[in-house]
Steps between C-alpha positions, in 0.01 A plus 500: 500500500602131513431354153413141520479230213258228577628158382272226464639093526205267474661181638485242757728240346696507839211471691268258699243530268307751222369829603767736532527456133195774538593746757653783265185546293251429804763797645371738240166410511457561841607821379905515613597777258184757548673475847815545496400815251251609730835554786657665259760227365632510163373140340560372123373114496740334270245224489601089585798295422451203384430309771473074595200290681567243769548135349572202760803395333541182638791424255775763660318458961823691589462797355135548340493677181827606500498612113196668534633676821861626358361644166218714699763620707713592215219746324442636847860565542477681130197713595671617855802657303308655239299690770783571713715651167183689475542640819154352614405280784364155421219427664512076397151345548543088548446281472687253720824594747747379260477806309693657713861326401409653188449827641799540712688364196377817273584755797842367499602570118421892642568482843783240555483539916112474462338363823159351547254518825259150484139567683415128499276236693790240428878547478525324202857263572332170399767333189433335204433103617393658851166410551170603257757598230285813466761791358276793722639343797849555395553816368716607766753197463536601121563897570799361765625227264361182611253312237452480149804678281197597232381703768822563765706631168255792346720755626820336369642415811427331793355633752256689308490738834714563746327396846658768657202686269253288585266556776152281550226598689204346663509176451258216703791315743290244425559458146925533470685201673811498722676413209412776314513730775911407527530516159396883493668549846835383314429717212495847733126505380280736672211325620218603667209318523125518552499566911781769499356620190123575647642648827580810257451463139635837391828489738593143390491621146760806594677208651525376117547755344802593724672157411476520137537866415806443759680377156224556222408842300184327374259209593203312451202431711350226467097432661352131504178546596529201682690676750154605652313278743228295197217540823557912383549429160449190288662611170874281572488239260616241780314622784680601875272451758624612897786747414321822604648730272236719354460671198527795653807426702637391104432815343638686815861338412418566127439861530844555682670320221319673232558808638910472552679668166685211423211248432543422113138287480257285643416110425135417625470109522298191566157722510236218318162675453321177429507541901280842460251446241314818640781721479506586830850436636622612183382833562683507845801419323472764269407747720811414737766499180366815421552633806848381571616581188421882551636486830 
């Protein structure tokens, strides 16, 4: 039996705007660990990490709430290696995308060749003084070394990941420029995005999977919600209209990688449930984790 811990990281510092900040307890109250206890997972709840709210920050445009952003990162980073050294799974409940450069940061200090697998609505290669200023749209630039050094240097060195570990998956063409597009291209980043990725959800996440386990024991997977198409699901804190990924198609990719033996964890991001005030998508989402977390 797997034995999972679930993490929770109340923040959207890094964000557009508030809501995330609420996902991990809306998470349980939409009843996230009856689930995954109810497919026979293994689940402690280590409860939240101190987590950040969105603030405009019009004093630092280039890189919004950069402090904020870095020291969230850090706890999450110390939370992924204490589950890990407990030989659990972390199951990290954002919370906003940047997160994640804390999680791949506490893989590492087990798993130095860890990988990571990004299920994402955006690619994530904006750079600090690159439009909005808006640290969820860079996450990617800080894992392969480009951005802030409070957030490119939490491994120790630069990059943070090895591309060649790095594949991304699903994201709208329309939202990742030509720019950033090269950028990846130059990298030896696997890309995939949201047309290939619909055509067959489950074999474009083999196609992953086969990249980074190609020269990683262990990864992460990480699942913005805003991956799915907001006319199936309006939970992404900045809404994608037009993509046509479902959630189903989503949780199709995520049961493959849940299911592989060398997944270390799972980072759920960008879910707001000031969207849902019924509870209604919530429950989908919940239903689907559960699901491809047992798979």
């Amino acid at each position: 039996m797997r034995e999972w811990t679930i993490i929770g990281v109340p923040t959207s510092a890094g964000a557009h705007h508030a809501g995330q900040e609420r996902a991990p307890d809306a998470l349980r109250a939409a009843g996230l660990t009856d689930r995954l206890a109810d497919r026979g997972l293994g689940v402690t709840d280590a409860g939240n990490l101190p987590g950040a709210t969105f603030a405009a920050d019009r004093e630092h445009p280039a890189a919004r709430n950069l402090t904020a952003v870095a020291q969230v990162a850090a706890t999450v980073a110390d939370a992924v290696e204490v589950a890990l050294g407990d030989g659990r799974l972390p199951l990290v409940l954002g919370g906003d995308c940047t997160i994640t450069l804390g999680a791949v940061a506490g893989l590492l200090r087990h798993h130095p060749d860890g990988g990571l697998v990004y299920l994402d609505g955006d690619a994530d290669v904006a750079v600090p003084g690159d439009g909005s200023g808006i640290l969820d749209a860079m996450g990617i630039s800080h894992l392969l070394g480009r951005g802030a050094p409070e957030l490119t240097h939490l491994g120790g060195s630069v990059p943070l990941l090895d591309p060649a570990r790095l594949a991304i998956l699903g994201p709208d063409p329309r939202e990742t420029t030509d720019e950033g597009r090269a950028f990846l291209a130059s990298a030896g980043v696997d890309l995939q995005e949201a047309p290939a990725f619909i055509a067959d959800p489950a074999a474009a996440a083999k196609r992953a999977l086969a990249v980074v386990t190609s020269s990683s024991e262990r990864y992460l997977a990480h699942f913005d919600i805003d991956v799915v198409d907001s006319g199936d699901l309006p939970l992404g804190n900045y809404p994608h209209y037009g993509s046509g990924v479902t959630l189903d198609a989503a949780l199709a990719a995520l049961r493959v990688l849940c299911a592989d033996p060398a997944c270390a964890g799972l980072l759920l991001t960008e879910i707001n449930p000031t969207y849902d005030p019924a509870g209604t998508e919530l429950a989908r989402v919940v239903d689907g984790l559960a699901l491809a977390l047992s798979a």
